[in-house]
Residue frames relative to the residue before (quaternion, step in Angstrom):
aa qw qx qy qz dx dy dz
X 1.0000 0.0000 0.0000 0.0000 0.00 0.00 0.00
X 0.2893 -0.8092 0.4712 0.1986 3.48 -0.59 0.85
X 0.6697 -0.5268 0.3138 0.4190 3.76 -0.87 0.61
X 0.5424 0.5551 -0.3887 0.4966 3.52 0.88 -0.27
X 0.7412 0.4500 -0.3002 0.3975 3.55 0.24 -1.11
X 0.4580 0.5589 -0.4103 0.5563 3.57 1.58 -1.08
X 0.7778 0.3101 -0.3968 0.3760 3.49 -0.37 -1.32
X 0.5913 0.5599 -0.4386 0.3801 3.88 0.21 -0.57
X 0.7608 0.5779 -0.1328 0.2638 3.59 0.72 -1.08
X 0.8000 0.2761 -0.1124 0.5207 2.54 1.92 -0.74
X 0.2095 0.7882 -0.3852 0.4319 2.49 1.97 0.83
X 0.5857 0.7145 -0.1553 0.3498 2.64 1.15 -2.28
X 0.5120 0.7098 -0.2035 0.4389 3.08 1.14 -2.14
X 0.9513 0.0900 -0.0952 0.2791 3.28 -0.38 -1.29
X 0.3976 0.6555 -0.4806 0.4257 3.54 1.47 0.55
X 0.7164 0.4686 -0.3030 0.4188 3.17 0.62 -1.32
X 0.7513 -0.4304 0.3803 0.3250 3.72 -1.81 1.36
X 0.6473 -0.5118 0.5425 0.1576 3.16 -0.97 0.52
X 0.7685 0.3736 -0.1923 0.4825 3.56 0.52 -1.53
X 0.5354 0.6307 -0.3532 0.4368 3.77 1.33 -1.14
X 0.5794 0.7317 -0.1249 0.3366 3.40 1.20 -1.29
X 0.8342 0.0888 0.0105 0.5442 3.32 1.08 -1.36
X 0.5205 0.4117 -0.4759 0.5772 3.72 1.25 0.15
X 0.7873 0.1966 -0.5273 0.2519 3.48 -0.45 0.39
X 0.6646 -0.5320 0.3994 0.3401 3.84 -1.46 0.52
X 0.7144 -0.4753 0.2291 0.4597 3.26 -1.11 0.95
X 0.7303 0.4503 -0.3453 0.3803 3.82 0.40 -1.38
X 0.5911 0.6894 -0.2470 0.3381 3.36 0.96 -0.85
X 0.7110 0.4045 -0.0744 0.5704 3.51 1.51 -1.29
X 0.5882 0.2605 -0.4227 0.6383 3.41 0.92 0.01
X 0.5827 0.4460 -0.5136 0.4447 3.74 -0.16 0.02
X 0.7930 0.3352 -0.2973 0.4129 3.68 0.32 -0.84
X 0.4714 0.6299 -0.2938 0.5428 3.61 1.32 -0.61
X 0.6056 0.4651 -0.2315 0.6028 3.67 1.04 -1.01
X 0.7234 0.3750 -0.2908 0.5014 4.05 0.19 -0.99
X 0.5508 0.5549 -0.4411 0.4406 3.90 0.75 -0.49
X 0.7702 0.4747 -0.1442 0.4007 3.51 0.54 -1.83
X 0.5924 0.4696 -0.4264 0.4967 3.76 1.27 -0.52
X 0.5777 0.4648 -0.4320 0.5134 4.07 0.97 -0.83
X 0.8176 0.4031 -0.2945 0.2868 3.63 0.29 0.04
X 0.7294 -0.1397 -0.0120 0.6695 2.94 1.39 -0.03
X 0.5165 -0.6314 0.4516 0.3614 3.75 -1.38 1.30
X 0.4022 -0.7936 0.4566 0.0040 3.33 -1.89 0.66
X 0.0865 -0.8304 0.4983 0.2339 3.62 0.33 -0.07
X 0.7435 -0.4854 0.2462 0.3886 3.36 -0.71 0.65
X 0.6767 0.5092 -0.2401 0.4745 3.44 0.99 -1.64
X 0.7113 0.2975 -0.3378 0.5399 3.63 0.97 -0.38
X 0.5123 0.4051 -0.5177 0.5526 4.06 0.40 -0.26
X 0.7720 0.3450 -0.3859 0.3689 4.32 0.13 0.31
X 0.2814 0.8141 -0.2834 0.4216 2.69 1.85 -0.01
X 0.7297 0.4585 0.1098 0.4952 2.59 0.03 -2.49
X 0.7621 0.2502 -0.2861 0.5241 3.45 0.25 -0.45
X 0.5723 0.5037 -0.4266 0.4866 3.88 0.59 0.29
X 0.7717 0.3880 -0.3053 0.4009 3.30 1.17 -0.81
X 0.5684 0.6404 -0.2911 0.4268 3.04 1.66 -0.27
X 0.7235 0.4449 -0.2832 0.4454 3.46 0.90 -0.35
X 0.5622 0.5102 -0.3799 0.5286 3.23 1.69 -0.12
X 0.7147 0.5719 -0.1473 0.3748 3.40 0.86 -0.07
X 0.4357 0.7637 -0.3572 0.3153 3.38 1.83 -0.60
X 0.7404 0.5291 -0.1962 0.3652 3.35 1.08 -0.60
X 0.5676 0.6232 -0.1233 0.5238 2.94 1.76 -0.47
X 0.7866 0.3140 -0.1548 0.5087 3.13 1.28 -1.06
X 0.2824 0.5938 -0.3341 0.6753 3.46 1.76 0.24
X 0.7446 0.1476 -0.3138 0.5704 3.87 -0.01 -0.27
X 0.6846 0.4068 -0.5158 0.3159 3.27 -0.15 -0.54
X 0.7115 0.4447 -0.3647 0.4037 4.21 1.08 -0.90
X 0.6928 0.4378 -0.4304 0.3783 3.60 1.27 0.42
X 0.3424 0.7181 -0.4100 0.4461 3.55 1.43 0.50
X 0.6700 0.5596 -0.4099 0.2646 3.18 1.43 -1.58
């Protein structure tokens, strides 16, 4: 994943509501987190598994960081 795409994502990350953030279930938020980031830029596969590996390693992370807000 290149540093751009990081920075975009967690961009992504921090636009989106807080509440949107933590009421849906883990599979549910990386899928939608995933459908935001394809409307924003195109994907090849090898990077939509990417992205979705790093997302799921991360659900927990990104769950604390929207209850800090």
């Amino acid at each position: 994943m290149t540093p751009t795409m990081l920075r975009q994502l967690w961009s992504l990350i921090e636009m989106t509501q807080t509440n949107l953030l933590l009421k849906l279930d883990d599979a549910s938020l990386v899928q939608w987190l995933l459908k935001q980031f394809k409307q924003e830029r195109s994907l090849n596969q090898e990077e939509v598994h990417i992205l979705n590996d790093y997302l799921n390693n991360r659900v927990s992370l990104i769950r604390d960081l929207a209850e800090q807000r």
